[in-house]
C-alpha positions in Angstrom: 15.9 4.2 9.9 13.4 5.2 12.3 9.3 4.1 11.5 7.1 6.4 11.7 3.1 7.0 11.9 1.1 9.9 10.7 -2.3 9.6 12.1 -4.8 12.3 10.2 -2.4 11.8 7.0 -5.1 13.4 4.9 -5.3 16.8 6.4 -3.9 20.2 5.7 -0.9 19.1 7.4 -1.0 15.3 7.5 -0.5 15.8 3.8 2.2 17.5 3.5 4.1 16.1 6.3 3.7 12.6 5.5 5.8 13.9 1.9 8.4 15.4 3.5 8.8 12.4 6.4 8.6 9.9 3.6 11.6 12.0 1.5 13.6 12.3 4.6 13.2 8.6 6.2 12.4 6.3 2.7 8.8 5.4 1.9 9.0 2.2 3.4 9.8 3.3 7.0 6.6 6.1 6.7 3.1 4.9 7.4 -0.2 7.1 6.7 -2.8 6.4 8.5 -6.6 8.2 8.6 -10.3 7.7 9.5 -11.1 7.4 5.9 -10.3 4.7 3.7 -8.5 6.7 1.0 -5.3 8.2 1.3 -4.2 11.0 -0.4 -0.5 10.2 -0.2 0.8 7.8 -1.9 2.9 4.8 0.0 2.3 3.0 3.3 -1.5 3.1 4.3 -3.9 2.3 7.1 -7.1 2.7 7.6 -7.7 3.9 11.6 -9.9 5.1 13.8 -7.6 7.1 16.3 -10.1 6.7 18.9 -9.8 2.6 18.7 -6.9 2.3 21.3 -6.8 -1.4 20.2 -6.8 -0.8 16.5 -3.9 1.8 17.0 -2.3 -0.5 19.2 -2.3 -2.9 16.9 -0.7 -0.6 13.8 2.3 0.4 16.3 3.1 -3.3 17.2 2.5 -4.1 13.1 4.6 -1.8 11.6 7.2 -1.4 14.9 6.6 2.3 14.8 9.0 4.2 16.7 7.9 7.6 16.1 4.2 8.9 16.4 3.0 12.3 15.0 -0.6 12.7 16.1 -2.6 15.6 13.9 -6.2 14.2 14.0 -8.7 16.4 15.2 -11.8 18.6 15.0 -10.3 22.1 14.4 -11.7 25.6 15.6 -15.2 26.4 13.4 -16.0 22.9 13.0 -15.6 22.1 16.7 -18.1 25.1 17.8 -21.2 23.1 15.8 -20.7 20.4 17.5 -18.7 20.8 20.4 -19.0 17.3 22.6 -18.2 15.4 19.4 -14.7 17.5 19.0 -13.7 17.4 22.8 -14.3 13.5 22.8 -12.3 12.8 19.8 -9.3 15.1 20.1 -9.0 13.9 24.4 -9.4 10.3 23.1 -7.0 10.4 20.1 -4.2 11.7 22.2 -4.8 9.9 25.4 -4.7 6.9 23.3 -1.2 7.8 21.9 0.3 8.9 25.0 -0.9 5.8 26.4 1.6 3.7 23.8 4.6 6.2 24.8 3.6 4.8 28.7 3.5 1.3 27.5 7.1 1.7 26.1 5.6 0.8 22.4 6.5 4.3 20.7 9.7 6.5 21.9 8.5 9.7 20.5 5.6 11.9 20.0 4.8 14.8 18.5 1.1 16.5 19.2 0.3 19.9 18.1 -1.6 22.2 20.1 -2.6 25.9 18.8 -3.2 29.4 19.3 -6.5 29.0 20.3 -5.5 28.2 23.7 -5.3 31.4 24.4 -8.2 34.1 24.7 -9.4 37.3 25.0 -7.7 37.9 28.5 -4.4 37.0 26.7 -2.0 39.6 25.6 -2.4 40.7 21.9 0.7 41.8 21.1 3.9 39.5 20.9 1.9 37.1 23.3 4.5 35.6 25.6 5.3 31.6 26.1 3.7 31.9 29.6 1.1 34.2 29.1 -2.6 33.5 30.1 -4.5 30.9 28.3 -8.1 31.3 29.0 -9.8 29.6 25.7 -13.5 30.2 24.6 -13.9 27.8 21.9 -13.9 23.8 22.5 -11.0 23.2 20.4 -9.0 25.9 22.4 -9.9 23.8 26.1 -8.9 20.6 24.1 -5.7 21.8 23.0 -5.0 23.2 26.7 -6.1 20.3 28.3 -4.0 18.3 26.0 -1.0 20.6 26.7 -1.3 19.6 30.5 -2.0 16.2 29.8 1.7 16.0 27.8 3.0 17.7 31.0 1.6 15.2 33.1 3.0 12.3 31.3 6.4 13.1 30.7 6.7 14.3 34.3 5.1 11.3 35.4 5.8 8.8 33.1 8.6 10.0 30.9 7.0 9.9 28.2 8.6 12.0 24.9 5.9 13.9 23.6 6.9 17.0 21.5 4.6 19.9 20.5 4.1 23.2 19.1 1.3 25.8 19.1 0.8 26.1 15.6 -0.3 29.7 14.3 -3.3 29.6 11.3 -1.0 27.3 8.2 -0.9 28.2 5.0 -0.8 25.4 2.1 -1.6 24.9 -1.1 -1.5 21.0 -1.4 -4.4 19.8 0.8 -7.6 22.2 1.5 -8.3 23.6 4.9 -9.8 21.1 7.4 -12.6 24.2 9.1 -9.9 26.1 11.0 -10.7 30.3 11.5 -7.9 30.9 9.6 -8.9 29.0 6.5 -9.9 32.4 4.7 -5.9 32.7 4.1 -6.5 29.7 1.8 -9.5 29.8 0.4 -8.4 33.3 -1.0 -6.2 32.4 -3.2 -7.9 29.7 -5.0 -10.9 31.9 -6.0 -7.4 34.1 -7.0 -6.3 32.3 -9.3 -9.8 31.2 -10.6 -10.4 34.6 -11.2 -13.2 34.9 -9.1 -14.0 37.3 -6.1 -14.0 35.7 -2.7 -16.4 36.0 0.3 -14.1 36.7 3.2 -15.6 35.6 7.1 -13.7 37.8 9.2 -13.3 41.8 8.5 -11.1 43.1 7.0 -8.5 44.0 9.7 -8.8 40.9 11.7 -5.1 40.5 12.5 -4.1 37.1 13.4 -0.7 34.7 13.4 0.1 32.8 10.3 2.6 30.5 9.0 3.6 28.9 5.3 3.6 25.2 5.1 7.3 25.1 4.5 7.7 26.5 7.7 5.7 24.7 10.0 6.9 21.7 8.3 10.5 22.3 9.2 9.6 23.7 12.4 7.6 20.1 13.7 11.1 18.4 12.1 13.6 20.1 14.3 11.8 20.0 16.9 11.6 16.0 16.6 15.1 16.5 15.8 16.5 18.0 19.1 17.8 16.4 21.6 15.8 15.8 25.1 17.2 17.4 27.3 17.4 20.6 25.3 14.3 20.7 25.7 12.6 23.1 28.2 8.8 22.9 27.8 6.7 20.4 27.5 3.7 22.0 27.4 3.8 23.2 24.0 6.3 25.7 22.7 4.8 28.7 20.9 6.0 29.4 17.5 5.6 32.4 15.1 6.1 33.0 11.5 4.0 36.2 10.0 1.0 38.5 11.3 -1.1 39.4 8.2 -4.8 40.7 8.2 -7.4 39.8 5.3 -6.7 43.1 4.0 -3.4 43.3 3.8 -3.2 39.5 2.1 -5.9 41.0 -0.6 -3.7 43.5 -1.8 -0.2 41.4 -1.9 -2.8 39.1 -3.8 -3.5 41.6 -6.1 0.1 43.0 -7.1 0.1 39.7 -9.2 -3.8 39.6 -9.8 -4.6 43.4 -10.4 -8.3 42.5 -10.7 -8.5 40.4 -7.7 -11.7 41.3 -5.7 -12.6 40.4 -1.7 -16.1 40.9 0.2 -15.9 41.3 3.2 -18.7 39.1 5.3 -18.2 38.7 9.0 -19.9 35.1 10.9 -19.4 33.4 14.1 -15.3 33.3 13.2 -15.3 36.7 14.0 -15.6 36.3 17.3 -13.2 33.8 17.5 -10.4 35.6 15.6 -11.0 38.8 17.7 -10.4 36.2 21.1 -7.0 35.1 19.5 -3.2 37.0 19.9 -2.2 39.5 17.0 1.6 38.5 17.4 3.6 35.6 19.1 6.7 35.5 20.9 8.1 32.4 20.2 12.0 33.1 22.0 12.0 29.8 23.8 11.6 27.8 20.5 14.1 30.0 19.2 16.5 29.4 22.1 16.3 25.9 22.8 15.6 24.5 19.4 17.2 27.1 16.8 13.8 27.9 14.8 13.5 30.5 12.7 11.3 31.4 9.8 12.0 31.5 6.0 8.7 32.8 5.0 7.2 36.7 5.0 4.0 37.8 2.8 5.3 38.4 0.2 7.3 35.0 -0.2 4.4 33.1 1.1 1.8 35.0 -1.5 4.1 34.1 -4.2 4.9 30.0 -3.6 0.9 29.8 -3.1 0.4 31.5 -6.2 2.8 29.2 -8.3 1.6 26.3 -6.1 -2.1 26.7 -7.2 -1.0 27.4 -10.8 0.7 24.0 -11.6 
């Protein structure tokens, strides 16, 4: 069985992923690993500062990791308040990891990048694979940058790192980590709390979304294909749904009739205006098979039951 490391095991998607690896490949063969000392997944844990090339270095050689999926980082909102900070730690983090996969110590690696690598001189609508990326937030020039540095060393190196520009994910087993999209979380736990809920982006802010599930099995086949089916290695894009605050709010309330949103508009705004409506994910679709399980109404409904238990 292959060993695997999940550095950033406690976040949105750390979380969740680290479950689903540790199902799939056997608790023993899946290793969590986080800046924090707690772990929020039980099995397999190290403490690690992603940054410490040595440290990480070390784990690898400890454990004889094989596979490496790297999800530490300082997301959208978060990385505008302090924006040197974020570009330091998500350059380092993955440098550091794509330095093992040029050392020969790891054989695989999977790094997300994001929407926000593209910007308001992108497309809106079904936003092509190629289309201009021209990022005005930090963590949008980090994700770009990190996108060409994965070009660089598989062309140069060979290096087999994997990625996929996630849309704005959708979970209900970890909270969100400061993303733009975290209203399409936060919402339905004052749902089910029966409370109203403050929402920071307007109400017809339109942006791409995807349901945990989803993105799970998404990252998973990718991993899963073979190398030279591969076509881009960049990042592939990757779609699920488009839904706007709005529209969420009232699939909300067909099962919470009372439900109420506010709308209150910040500095996210601005960033969800910059970002693509709709995503054309065809090469993902072509070379890897992906295709979605989840629409709105499916999604509202496993969040709901989620929260519930």
């Amino acid at each position: 069985m292959k060993k695997i490391l999940v550095i950033g095991s406690n976040g949105q998607l750390g979380t969740e992923l680290f479950q689903v690896l540790s199902t799939k490949f056997g608790s023993k063969n899946v290793i969590a690993s986080d800046i924090s000392a707690y772990s929020q997944n039980n099995g397999l844990f190290e403490q690690l500062d992603a940054c410490d090339a040595q440290g990480l270095a070390a784990i690898v050689q400890r454990h004889k990791i094989q596979h490496v999926y790297h999800l530490a980082a300082i997301l959208s909102a978060k990385g505008e308040q302090n924006p040197v900070q974020s570009w330091d730690l998500n350059m380092k983090t993955l440098l550091n990891v794509l330095e093992l996969g040029r050392k020969g110590m790891v054989e695989r690696i999977f790094w997300p990048s994001s929407i926000a690598v593209f910007g308001p001189d992108t497309p809106k609508e079904q936003t092509d694979q190629h289309a201009v990326t021209n990022p005005n937030t930090v963590y949008g020039i980090s994700k770009l940058a990190g996108e060409k540095w994965c070009q660089y060393y598989f062309d140069k190196f060979g290096v087999d790192v994997r990625s996929v520009r996630y849309p704005g994910l959708v979970g209900h087993k970890a909270m969100p980590g400061g993303g733009t999209t975290d209203y399409a979380i936060e919402i339905f736990h004052k749902a089910v709390l029966n409370q109203s809920y403050d929402c920071f982006l307007g109400p017809e802010s339109s942006m791409p979304m995807m349901y945990m599930d989803d993105a799970i099995r998404a990252t998973l086949l990718l991993m899963e294909a073979p190398s030279n089916e591969l076509k881009i290695r960049t990042s592939y894009n990757l779609s699920g749904l488009s839904f706007t605050p709005a529209a969420l709010a009232a699939e909300i309330q067909i099962h919470y009739p009372n439900f109420q949103v506010n709308y209150k508009p910040d500095f996210r705004q601005a960033i969800a205006d910059s970002w693509p409506s709709t995503i054309d994910d065809q090469m993902a679709r072509m070379d890897w098979h992906w295709q979605q399980s989840f629409d709105l109404p499916k999604m509202t409904l496993e969040m709901l039951k989620g929260l519930q238990r």
